[in-house]
N, CA, C and O atoms as a DFTB+ gen file, in Angstrom:
416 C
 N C O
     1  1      -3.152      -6.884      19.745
     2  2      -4.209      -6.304      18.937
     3  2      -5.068      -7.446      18.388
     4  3      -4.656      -8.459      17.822
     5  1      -6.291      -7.115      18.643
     6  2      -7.342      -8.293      18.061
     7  2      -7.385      -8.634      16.073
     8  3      -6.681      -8.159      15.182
     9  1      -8.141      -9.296      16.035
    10  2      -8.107      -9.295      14.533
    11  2      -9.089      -8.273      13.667
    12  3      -9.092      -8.048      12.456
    13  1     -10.091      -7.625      14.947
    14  2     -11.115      -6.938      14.244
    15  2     -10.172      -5.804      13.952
    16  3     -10.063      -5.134      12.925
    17  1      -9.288      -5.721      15.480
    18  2      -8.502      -4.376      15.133
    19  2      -7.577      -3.832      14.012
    20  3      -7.388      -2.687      13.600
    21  1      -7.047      -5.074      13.645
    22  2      -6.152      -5.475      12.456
    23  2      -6.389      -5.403      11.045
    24  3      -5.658      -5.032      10.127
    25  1      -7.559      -5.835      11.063
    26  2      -8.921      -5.409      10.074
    27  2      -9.348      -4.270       9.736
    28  3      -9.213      -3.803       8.605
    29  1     -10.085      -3.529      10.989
    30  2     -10.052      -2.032      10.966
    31  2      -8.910      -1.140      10.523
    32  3      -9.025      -0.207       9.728
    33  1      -7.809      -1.524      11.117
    34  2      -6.526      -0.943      10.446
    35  2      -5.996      -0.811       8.993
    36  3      -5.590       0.121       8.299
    37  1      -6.207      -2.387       8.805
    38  2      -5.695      -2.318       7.363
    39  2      -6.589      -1.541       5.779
    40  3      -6.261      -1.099       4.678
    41  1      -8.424      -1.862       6.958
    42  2      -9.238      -1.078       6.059
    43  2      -9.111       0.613       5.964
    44  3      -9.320       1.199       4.902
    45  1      -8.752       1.295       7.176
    46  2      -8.798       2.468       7.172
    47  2      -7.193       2.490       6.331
    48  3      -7.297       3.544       5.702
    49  1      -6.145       2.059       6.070
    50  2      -4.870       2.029       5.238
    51  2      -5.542       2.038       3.815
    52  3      -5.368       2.911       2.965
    53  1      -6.446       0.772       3.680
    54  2      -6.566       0.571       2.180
    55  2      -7.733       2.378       2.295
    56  3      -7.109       3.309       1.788
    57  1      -8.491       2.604       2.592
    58  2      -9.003       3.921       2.234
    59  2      -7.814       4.985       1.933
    60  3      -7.317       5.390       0.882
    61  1      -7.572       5.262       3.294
    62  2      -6.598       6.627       2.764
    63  2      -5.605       5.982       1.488
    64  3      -6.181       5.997       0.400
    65  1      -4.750       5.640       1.478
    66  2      -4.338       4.859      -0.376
    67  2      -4.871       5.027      -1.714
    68  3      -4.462       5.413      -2.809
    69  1      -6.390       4.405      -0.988
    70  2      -7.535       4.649      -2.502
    71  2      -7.133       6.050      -2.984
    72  3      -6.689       6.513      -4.034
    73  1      -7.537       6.625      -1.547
    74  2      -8.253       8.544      -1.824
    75  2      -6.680       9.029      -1.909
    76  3      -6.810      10.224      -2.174
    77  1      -5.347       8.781      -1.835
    78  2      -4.179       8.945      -2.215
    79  2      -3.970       8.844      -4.204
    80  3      -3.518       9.597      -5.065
    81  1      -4.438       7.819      -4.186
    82  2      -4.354       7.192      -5.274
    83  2      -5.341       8.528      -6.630
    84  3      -4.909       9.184      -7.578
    85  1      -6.067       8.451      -6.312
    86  2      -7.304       9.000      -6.817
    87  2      -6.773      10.618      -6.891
    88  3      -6.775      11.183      -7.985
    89  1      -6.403      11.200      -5.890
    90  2      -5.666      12.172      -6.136
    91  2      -4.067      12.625      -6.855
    92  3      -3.607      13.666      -7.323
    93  1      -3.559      11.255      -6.647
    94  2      -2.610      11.539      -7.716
    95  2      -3.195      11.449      -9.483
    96  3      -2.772      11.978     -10.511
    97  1      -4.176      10.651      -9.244
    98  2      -4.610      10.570     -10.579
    99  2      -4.788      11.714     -11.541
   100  3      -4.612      11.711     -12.760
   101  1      -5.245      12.878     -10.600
   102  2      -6.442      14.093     -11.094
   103  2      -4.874      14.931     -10.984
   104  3      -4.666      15.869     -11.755
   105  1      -4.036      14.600     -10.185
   106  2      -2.740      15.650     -10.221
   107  2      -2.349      15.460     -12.412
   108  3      -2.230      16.298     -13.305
   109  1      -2.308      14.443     -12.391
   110  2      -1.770      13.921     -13.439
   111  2      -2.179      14.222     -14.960
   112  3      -1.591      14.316     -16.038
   113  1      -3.564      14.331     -14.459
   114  2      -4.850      14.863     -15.631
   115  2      -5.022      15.791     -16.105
   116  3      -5.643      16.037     -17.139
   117  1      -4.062      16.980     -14.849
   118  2      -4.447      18.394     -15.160
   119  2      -3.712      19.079     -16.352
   120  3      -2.549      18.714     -16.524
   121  1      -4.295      20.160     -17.331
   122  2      -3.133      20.366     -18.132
   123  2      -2.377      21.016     -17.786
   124  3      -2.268      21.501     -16.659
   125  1      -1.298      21.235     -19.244
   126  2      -0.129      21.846     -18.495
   127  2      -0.356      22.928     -19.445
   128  3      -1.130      23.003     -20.400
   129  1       0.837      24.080     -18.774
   130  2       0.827      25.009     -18.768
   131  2       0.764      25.481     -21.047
   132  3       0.564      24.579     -21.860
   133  1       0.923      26.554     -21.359
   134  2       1.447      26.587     -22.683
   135  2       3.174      27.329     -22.916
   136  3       3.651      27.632     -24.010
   137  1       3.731      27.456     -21.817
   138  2       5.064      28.003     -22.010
   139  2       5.860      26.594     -21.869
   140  3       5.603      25.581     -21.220
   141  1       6.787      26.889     -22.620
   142  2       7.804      25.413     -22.851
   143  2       8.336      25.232     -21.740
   144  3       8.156      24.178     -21.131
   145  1       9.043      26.153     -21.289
   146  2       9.805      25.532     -20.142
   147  2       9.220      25.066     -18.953
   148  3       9.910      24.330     -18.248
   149  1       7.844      25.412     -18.519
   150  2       7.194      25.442     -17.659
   151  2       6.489      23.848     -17.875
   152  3       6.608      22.971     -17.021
   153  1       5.609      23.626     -19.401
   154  2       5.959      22.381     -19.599
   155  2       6.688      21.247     -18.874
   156  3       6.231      20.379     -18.130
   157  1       8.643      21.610     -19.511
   158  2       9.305      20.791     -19.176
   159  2       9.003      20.322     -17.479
   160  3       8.766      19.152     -17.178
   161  1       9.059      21.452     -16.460
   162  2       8.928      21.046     -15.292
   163  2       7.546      20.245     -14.718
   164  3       7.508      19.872     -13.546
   165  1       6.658      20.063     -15.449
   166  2       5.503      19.820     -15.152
   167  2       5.321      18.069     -15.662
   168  3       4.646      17.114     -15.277
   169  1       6.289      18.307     -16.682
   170  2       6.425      16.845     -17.349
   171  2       7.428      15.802     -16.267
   172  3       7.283      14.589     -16.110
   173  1       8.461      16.702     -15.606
   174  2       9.400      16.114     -15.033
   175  2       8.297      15.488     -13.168
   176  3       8.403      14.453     -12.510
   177  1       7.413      16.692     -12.980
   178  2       6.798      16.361     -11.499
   179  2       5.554      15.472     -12.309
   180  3       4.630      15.373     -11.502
   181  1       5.248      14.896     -13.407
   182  2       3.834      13.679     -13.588
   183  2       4.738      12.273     -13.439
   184  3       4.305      11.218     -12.975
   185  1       6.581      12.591     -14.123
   186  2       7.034      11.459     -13.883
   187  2       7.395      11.059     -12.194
   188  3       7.861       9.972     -11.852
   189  1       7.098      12.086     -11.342
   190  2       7.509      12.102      -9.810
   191  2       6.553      11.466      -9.215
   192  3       6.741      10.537      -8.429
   193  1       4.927      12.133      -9.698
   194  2       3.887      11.404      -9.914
   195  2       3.209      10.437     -10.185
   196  3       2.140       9.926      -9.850
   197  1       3.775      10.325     -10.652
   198  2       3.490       8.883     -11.525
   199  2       4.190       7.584     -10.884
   200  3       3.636       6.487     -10.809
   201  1       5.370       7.843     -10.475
   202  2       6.175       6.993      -9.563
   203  2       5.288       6.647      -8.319
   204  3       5.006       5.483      -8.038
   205  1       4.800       7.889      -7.480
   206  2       4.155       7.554      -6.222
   207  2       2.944       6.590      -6.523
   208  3       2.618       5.579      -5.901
   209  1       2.485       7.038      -7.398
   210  2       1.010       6.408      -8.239
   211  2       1.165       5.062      -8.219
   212  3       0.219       4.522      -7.645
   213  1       2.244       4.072      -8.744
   214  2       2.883       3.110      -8.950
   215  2       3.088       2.417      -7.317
   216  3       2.466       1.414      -6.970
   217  1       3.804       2.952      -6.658
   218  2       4.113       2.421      -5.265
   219  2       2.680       2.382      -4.093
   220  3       2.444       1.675      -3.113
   221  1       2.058       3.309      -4.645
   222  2       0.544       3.760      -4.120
   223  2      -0.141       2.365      -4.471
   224  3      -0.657       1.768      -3.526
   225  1      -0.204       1.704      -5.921
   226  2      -0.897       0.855      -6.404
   227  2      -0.577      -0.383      -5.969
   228  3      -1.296      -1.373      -6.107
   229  1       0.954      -0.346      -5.217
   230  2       1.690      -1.788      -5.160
   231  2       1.148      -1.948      -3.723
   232  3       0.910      -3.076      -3.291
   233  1       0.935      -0.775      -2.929
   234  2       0.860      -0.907      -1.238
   235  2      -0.964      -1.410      -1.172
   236  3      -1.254      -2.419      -0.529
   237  1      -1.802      -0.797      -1.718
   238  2      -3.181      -1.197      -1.995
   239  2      -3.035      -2.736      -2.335
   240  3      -3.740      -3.488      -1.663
   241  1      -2.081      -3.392      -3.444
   242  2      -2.753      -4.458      -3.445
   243  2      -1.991      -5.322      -2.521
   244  3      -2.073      -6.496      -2.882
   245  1      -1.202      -5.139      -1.342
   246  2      -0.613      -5.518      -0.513
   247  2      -1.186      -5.495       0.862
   248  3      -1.106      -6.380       1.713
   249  1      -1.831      -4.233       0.946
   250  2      -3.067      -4.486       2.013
   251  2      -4.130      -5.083       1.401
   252  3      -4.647      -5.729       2.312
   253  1      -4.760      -5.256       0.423
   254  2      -6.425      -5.890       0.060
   255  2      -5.869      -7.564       0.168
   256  3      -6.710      -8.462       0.222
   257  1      -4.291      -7.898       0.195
   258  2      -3.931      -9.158       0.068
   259  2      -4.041      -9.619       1.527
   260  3      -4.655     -10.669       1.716
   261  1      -3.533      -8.981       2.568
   262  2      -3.756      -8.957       3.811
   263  2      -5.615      -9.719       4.458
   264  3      -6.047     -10.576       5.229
   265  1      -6.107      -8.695       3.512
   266  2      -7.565      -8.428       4.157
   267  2      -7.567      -9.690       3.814
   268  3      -7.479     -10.475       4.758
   269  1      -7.673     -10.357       2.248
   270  2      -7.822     -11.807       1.573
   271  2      -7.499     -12.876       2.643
   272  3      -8.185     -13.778       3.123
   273  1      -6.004     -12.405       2.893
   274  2      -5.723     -13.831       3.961
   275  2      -6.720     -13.771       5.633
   276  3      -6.909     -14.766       6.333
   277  1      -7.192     -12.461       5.936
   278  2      -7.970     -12.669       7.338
   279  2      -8.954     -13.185       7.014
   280  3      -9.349     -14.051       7.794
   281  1      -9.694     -12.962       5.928
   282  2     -11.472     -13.775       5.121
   283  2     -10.899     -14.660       5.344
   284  3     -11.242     -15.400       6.266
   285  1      -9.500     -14.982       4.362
   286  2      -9.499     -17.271       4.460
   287  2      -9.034     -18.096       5.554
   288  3      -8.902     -19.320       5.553
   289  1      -8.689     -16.867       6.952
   290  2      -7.862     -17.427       7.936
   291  2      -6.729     -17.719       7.793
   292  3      -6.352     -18.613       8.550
   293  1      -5.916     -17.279       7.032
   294  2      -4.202     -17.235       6.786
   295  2      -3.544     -16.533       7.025
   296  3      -2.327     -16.520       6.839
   297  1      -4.472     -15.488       7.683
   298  2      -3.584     -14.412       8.741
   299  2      -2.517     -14.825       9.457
   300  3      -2.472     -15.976       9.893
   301  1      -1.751     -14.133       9.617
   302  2      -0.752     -14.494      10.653
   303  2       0.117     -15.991      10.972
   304  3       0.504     -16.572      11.986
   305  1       0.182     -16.287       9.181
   306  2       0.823     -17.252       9.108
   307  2       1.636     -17.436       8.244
   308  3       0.960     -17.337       7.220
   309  1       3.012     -17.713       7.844
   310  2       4.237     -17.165       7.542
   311  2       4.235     -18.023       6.422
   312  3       4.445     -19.235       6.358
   313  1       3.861     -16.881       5.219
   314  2       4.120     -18.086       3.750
   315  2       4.799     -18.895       3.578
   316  3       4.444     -19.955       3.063
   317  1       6.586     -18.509       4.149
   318  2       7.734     -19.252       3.478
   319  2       7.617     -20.452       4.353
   320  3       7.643     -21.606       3.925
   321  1       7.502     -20.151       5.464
   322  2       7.983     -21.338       6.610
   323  2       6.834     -22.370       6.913
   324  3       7.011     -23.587       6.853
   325  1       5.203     -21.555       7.365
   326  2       4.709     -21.500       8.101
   327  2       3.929     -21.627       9.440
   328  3       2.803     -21.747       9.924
   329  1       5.279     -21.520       9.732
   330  2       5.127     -20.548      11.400
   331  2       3.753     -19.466      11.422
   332  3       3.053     -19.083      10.485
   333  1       3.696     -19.206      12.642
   334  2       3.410     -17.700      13.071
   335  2       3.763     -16.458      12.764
   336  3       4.955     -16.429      12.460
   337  1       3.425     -15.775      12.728
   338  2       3.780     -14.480      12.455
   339  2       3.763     -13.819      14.138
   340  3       2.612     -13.774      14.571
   341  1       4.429     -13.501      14.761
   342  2       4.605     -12.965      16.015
   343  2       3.140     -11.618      15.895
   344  3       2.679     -11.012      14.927
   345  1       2.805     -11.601      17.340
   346  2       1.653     -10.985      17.228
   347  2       2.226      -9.138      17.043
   348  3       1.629      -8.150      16.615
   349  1       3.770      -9.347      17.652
   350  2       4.342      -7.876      17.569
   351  2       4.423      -7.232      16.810
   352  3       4.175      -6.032      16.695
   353  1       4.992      -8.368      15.827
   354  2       5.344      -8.056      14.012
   355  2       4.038      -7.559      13.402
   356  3       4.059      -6.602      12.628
   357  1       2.927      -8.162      13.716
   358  2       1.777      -8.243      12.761
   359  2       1.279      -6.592      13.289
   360  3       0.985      -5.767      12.425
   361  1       1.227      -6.250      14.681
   362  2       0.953      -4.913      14.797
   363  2       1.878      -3.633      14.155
   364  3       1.449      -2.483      14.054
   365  1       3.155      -4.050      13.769
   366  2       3.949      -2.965      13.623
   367  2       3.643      -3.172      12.010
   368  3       3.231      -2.203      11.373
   369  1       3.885      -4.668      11.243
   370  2       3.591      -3.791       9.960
   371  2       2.211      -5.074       9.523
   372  3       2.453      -6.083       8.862
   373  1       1.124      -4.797       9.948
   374  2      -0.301      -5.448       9.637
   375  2      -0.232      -6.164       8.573
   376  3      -0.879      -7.211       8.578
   377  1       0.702      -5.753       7.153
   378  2       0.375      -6.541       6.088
   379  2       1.614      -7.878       5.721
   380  3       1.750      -8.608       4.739
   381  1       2.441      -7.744       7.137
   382  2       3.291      -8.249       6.851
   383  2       2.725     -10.150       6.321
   384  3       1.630     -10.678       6.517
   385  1       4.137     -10.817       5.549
   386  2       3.245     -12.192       5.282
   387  2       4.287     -13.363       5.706
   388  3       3.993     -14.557       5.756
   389  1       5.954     -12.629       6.095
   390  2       6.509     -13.489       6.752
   391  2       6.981     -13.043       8.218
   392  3       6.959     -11.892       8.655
   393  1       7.250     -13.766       8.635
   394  2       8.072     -14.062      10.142
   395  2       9.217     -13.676      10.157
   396  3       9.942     -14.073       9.244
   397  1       9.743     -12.834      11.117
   398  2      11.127     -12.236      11.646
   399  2      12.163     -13.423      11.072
   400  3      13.262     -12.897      10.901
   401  1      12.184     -14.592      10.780
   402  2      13.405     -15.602      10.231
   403  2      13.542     -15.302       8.982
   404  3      14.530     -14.956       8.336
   405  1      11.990     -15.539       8.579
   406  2      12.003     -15.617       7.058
   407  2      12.282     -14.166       6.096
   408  3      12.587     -14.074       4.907
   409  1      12.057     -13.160       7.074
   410  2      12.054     -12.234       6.326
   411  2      13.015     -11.458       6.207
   412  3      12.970     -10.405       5.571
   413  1      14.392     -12.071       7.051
   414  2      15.568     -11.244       6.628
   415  2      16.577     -11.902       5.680
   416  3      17.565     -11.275       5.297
């Protein structure tokens, strides 16, 4: 896979995320009900919410970090070691930042 492709990829990732993101937001915003118990369950799915929201926010800045290293040319080059990043690895997970050694 080329680098434009890699690019393209990780940009169409960081979109759907955003518009992930953005919708958990408005899940979160909405009010809740006025019966208590109904409440309780509504309080229990913003903390379910709220979790994805969190992991949503961690994967965004994990791809925009990606994009950072293709602008500075540090793509595909293995923080810890740096080696290569195998071109296989980099297609299966695009944002990866180490190498099959380093990363187990």
């Amino acid at each position: 896979m080329t680098r434009k492709a890699i690019q393209a990829e990780l940009e169409a990732r960081l979109a759907s995320l955003q518009a992930r993101l953005s919708s958990l937001k408005q899940d979160v915003t909405q009010s809740h009900s006025s019966d208590s118990s109904e409440q309780a369950q509504e309080r229990e799915n913003d903390e379910v919410v709220d979790t994805i929201a969190n992991e949503t926010e961690a994967s965004i800045r994990t791809v925009q970090a990606a994009l950072e290293r293709l602008k500075e040319g540090t793509y595909g080059s293995c923080e810890a070691c740096g080696e290569s990043i195998s071109d296989a690895r980099l297609e299966a997970i695009p944002e990866a930042t180490r190498c099959v050694n380093c990363a187990l």
